[in-house]
C-alpha positions in Angstrom: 29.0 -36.3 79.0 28.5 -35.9 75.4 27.4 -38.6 73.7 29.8 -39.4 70.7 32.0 -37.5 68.7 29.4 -36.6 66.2 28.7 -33.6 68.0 31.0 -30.3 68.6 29.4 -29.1 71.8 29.6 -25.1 73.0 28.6 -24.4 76.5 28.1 -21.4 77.9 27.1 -20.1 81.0 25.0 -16.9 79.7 24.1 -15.8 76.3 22.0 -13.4 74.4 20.3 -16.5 72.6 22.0 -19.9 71.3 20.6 -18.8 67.8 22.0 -15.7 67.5 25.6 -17.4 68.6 24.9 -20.5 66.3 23.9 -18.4 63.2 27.2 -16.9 63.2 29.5 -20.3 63.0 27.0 -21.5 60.7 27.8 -18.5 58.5 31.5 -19.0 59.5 31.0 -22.6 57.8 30.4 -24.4 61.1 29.6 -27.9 60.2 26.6 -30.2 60.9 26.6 -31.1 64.5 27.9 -27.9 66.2 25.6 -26.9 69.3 25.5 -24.3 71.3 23.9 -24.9 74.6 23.7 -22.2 77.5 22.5 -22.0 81.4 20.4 -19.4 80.5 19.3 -16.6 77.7 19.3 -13.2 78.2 17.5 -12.5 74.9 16.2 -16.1 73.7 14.0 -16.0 70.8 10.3 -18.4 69.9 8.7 -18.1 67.0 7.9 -14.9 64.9 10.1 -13.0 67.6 8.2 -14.2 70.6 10.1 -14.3 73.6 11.6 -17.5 75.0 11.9 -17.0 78.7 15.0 -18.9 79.9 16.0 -18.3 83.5 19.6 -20.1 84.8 19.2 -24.0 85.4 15.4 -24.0 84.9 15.7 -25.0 81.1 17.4 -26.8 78.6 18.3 -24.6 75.7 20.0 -25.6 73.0 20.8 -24.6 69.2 21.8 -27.2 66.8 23.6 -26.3 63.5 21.9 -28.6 60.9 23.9 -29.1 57.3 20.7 -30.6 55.0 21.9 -32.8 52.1 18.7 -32.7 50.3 17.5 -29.1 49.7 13.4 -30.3 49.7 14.4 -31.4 53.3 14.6 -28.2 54.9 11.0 -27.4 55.1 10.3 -30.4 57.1 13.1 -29.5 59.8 11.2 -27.6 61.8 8.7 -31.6 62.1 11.3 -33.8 62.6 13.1 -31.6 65.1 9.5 -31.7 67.2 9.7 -35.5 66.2 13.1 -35.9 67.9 12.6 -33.4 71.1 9.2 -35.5 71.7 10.7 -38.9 71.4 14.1 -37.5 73.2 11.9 -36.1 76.2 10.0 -39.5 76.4 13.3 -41.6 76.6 15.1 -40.2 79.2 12.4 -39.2 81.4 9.4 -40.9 80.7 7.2 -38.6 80.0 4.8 -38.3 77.2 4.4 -35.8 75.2 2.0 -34.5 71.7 3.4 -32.1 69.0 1.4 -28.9 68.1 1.7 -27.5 64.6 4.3 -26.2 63.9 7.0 -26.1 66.8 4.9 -26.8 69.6 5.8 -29.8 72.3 2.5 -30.1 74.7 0.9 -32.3 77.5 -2.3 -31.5 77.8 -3.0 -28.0 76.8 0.3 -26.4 78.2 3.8 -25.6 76.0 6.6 -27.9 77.5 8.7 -27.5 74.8 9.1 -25.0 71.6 11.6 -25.1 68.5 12.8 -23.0 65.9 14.2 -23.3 63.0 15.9 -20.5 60.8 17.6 -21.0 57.2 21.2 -19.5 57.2 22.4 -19.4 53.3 19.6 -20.8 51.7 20.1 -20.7 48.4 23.1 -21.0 48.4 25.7 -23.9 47.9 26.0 -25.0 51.6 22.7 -24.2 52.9 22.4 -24.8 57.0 19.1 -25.1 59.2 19.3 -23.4 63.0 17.4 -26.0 65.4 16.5 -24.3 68.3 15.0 -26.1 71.2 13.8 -24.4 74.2 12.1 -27.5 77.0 11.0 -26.3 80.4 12.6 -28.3 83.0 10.8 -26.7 86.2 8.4 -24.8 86.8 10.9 -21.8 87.3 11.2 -21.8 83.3 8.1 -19.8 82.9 7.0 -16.6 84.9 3.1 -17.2 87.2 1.7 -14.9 83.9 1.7 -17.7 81.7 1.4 -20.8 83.7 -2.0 -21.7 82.2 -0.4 -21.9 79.2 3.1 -23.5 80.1 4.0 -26.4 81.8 7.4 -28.3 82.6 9.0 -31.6 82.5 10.0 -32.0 86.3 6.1 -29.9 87.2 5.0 -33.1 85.6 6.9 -35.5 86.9 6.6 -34.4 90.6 10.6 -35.4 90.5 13.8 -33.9 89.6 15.2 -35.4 86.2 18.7 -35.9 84.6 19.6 -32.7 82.6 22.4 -33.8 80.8 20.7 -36.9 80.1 18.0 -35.7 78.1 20.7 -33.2 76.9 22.2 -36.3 75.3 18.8 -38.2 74.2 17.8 -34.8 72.2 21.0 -34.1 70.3 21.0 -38.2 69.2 17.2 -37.9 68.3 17.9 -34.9 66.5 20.6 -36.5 64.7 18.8 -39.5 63.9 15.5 -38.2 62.6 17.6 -35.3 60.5 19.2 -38.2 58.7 15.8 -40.1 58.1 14.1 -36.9 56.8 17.3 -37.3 54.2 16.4 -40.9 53.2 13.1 -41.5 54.3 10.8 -38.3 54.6 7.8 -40.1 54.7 8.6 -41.9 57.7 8.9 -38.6 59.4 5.8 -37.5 58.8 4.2 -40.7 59.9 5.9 -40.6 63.1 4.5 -36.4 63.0 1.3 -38.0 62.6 1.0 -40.3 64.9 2.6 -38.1 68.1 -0.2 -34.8 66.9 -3.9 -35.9 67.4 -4.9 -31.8 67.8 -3.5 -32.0 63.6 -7.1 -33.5 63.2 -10.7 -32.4 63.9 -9.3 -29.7 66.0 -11.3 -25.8 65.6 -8.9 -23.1 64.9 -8.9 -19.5 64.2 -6.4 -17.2 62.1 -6.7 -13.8 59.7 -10.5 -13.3 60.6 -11.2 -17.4 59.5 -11.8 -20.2 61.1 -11.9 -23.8 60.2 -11.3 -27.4 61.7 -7.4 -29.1 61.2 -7.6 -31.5 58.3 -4.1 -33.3 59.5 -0.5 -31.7 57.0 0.3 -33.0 53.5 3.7 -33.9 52.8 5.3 -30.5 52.3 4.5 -30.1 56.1 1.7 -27.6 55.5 -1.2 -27.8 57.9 -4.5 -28.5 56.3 -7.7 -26.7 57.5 -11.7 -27.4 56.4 -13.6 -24.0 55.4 -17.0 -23.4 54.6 -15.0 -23.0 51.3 -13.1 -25.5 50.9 -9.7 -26.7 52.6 -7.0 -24.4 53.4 -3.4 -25.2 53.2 -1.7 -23.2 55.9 2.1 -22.8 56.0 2.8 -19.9 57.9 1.4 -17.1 60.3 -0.8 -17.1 64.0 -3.2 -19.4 64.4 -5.5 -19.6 67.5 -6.2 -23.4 68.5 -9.5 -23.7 70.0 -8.2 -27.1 72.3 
C-alpha cells in the first residue's frame, strides 16, 4: 500500500535498472516524487559503475525522482538519502544501522544497503537528483563471493520482515529529510554525524595516500589527516581500513 498521494509509484516486475528508467521521466519532466521500484535488475548500477546485484524478491530496489528547490542542496542528496534509508531501515524493522562515506549503509563491517545519486539537468532551470537505493533483504541479495563484505536485513534479523513496509518507511524518510536538507541543512548533517562513527579516527587509503577520517564539513566532503595536512575528499575510491 503506498503511503500517501505524495508519491507516483512505478512497479515493475524486471528492469535493466530503476535509474536508467527514472532518468528518462525525469528528463521527460517527471515531477518530485515519481519512483520506480522493480522485483529485480537485470543491469542495476552502484557507484562509479559498480554492479548492484539484484536477484527477484531478495532486495528492495528503488529510484526516487528528486526535484531540489535550492540548487546548494544537491550535493548533500546523496547524505540525507543514507540519512533517510538508515532511519527508514531502523523503523520498520528494528534494526540498526551506521552510514559509510559516501553512500554506504553498514552493520558491522558488511554493505546492507548502497545509494546513488545522479544529477539529471543540472544546470539547468528544473534541475532533478536520481536517489537510487539498493537494501539487501536476504542473504540471496548478494552472491557467496562477496559475503564477507555484504550482509542483509532479514541475515540479521534471523526473521522474515515486511517488504512493503519498509518500502513505505523509506520513500516517507526520503521525503522528509529531502525537505529538511531544503530548510535546515545543518540538521542533516548532524543527524549524518551522529549515525557515521567510521567518519572519525578511522585509517583509510586512496591515490597512493593514506590518512585518518577527520569527520565531513558542510559541503559534505569527507575530511582526512595527512602527514601534510588535512585533505578534503569529495570524490573517487577510497580503501577504509575498519
Amino acid at each position: 500500500m503506498l503511503p500517501d498521494a505524495r508519491f507516483d509509484v512505478r512497479r515493475h516486475g524486471s528492469l535493466p535498472s530503476t535509474m536508467d528508467a527514472a532518468s528518462a521521466l525525469a528528463h521527460d519532466g517527471a515531477r518530485h516524487g515519481v519512483v520506480i521500484v522493480a522485483e529485480e535488475q537485470t543491469a542495476g548500477r552502484g557507484r562509479r559503475g559498480a554492479i548492484w546485484q539484484s536477484p527477484a524478491g531478495a532486495g528492495l530496489y528503488l529510484s526516487f525522482v528528486a526535484r531540489p528547490r535550492n540548487a546548494s542542496a544537491i550535493a548533500l542528496v546523496t547524505l540525507a538519502a543514507g540519512v533517510a534509508v538508515r532511519e527508514a531501515i531502523h523503523r520498520s524493522t528494528g534494526l540498526t544501522a551506521d552510514l559509510k562515506w559516501p553512500n554506504d549503509v553498514i552493520v558491522g563491517k558488511r554493505k546492507l544497503a548502497g545509494i546513488l545519486a545522479e544529477g539529471v539537468g543540472i544546470g539547468s532551470p528544473a534541475p532533478s537528483v536520481i536517489i537510487g537505493v539498493g537494501v539487501n533483504l536476504q542473504p540471496a541479495a548478494y552472491s557467496p563471493d562477496v559475503a564477507a563484505r555484504a550482509t542483509s536485513i532479514e541475515g540479521e534479523l534471523g526473521r522474515p520482515i515486511d517488504r512493503e513496509q519498509l518500502f513505505g518507511d523509506v520513500l516517507i524518510s526520503l521525503w522528509n529529510r529531502l525537505a529538511a536538507l531544503e530548510q535546515k541543512p545543518g540538521d542533516i548533517l548532524q543527524a549524518w554525524r551522529a549515525a557515521s562513527p567510521n567518519a572519525s579516527g578511522t585509517h583509510v587509503e586512496w591515490d597512493g595516500k593514506h590518512g585518518t577520517t577527520a569527520g565531513i564539513d558542510d559541503g559534505g566532503a569527507l575530511l582526512v589527516k595527512t602527514s601534510a595536512g588535512v585533505e578534503r575528499i569529495s570524490a573517487g575510491e577510497l580503501r577504509w581500513m575498519l
